[in-house]
N, C-alpha and C positions, 0 to 999 in steps of 0.2 A: 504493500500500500504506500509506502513511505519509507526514507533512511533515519525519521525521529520518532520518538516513540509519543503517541500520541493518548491523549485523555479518552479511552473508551465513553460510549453515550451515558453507559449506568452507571459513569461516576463524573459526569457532567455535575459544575453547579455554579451557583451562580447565572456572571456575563456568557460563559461557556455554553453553560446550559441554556438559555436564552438564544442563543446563537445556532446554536447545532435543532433547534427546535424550531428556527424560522429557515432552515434552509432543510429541516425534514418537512415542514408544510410547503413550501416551497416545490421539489421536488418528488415529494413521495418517498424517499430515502434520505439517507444523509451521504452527501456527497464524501469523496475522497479526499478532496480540494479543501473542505469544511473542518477535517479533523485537523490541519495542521495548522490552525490557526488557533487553536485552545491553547497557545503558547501567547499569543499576541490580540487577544477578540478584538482589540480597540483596533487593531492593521484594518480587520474584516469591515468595521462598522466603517472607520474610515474610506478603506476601498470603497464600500457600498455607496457611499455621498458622492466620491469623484464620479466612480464610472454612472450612475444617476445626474449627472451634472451634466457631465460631458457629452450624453447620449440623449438629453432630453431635447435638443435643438435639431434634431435630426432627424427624419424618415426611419420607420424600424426597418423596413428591407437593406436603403443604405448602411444600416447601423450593423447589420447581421453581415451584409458581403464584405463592409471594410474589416468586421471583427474575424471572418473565415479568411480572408486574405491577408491580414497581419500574423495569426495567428499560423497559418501553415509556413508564410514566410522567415515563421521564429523557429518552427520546427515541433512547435508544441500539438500533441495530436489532441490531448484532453480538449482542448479552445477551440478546436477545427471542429471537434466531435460536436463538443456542445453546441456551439454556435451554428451548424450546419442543423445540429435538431430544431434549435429555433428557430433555423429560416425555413425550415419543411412546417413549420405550425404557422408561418405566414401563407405561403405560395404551394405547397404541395410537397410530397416528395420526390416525383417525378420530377416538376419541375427545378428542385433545389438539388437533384442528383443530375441534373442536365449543366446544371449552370457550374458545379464545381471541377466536373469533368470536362468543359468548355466544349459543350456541345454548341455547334453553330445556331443562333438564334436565342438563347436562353439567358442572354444579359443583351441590354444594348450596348453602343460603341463606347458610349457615356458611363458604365457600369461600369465593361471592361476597360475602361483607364480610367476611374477609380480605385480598381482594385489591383492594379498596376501602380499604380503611385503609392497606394496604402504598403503593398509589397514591399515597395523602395524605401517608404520609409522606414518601415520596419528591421530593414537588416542593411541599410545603405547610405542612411539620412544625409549624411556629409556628401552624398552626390546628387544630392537632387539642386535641381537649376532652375532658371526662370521659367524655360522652356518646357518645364512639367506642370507649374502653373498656370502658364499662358494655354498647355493644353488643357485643362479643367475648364478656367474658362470660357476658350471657347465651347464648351459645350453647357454654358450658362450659368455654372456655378462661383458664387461670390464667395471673398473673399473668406467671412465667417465661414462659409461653408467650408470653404479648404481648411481652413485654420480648426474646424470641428473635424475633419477625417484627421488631420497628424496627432490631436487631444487624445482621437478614440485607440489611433496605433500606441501613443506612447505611452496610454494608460495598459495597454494590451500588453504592450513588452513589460512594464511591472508583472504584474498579475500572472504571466506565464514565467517570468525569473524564480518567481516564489517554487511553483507547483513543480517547475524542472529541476532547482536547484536542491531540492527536496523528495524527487523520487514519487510524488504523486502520478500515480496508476490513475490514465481516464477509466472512468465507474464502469462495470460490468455494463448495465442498463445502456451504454451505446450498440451491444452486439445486437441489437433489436434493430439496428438502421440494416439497407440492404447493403452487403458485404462488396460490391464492386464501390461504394460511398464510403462505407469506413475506411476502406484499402486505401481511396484515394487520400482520406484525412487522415489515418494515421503516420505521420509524418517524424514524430517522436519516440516516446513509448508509447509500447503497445496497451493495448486495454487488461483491464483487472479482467480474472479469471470466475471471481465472485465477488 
């Protein structure tokens, strides 16, 4: 699950238990992601304000393709998994298994460089130029708008720093996606086994 050893649920209490109880309503389980933060809950609570900040000014589709695009760019599969699930509770799974595999037609031109930029930023930043903005752009998006996709990347590389640098197993509950989709996300570690 993890290289730290973590606060099992039944001995949850407290901020802990508080926490590990809004992301078992949350999810239906308690995440892998969730236990290793019973070292730090005020990190969690915090993360929870940025990335709600950060994402509130944004389209949930854009929010989910630059977070699947940052996220496989970092190498993290747990982020790709997840966030590929939330984008099939938006659009379908058909459609959200099209678009990761870059099936022709399943983002437009404007998507896909977005989520080419979001890439670069995510593992590149120091090379991105005017000429990647000027392309955004032109495809009508303002300034805020850009300055919200590099927010949602570089809140992304935190938040998968943690989970990679820490050995966090994406949750079993991804093997339910279909498996030509997971392959493509799992880019990282592999999924828990249970």
């Amino acid at each position: 699950m993890s290289y730290i050893a973590t606060t099992p649920p039944e001995q949850a209490e407290g901020e802990v238990q508080a926490m590990y109880q809004r992301q078992q309503a949350h999810f239906g389980y308690l995440p892998n992601y969730a236990r290793l933060f019973c070292h730090r809950p005020e990190v969690m609570k915090a993360w929870a304000t940025l990335i709600a900040t950060v994402r509130r000014p944004m389209e949930a589709r854009r929010y989910e393709l630059v977070t699947v695009a940052a996220a496989r760019a970092l190498g993290n599969s747990y982020c790709s998994l997840a966030h590929a699930k939330f984008l099939s509770e938006l659009v379908g799974m058909a459609a959200t298994q099209a678009m990761v595999l870059g099936e022709k037609g399943a983002l437009d031109e404007a998507e896909c460089d977005i989520m080419a930029f979001a890439a670069k930023v995510a593992c590149r930043a120091q090379e991105v130029g005017a000429e990647d903005i000027e392309t955004l752009r032109a495809h009508g998006l303002a300034d805020d708008e850009i300055f919200d996709i590099v927010a949602v990347v570089a809140g992304r590389a935190f938040f998968t720093r943690i989970l990679d640098g820490l050995g966090a197993e994406p949750d079993a509950a991804y093997r339910e996606l279909p498996t030509e989709l997971s392959e493509a996300l799992c880019v990282g570690r592999p999924m828990a086994l249970s």
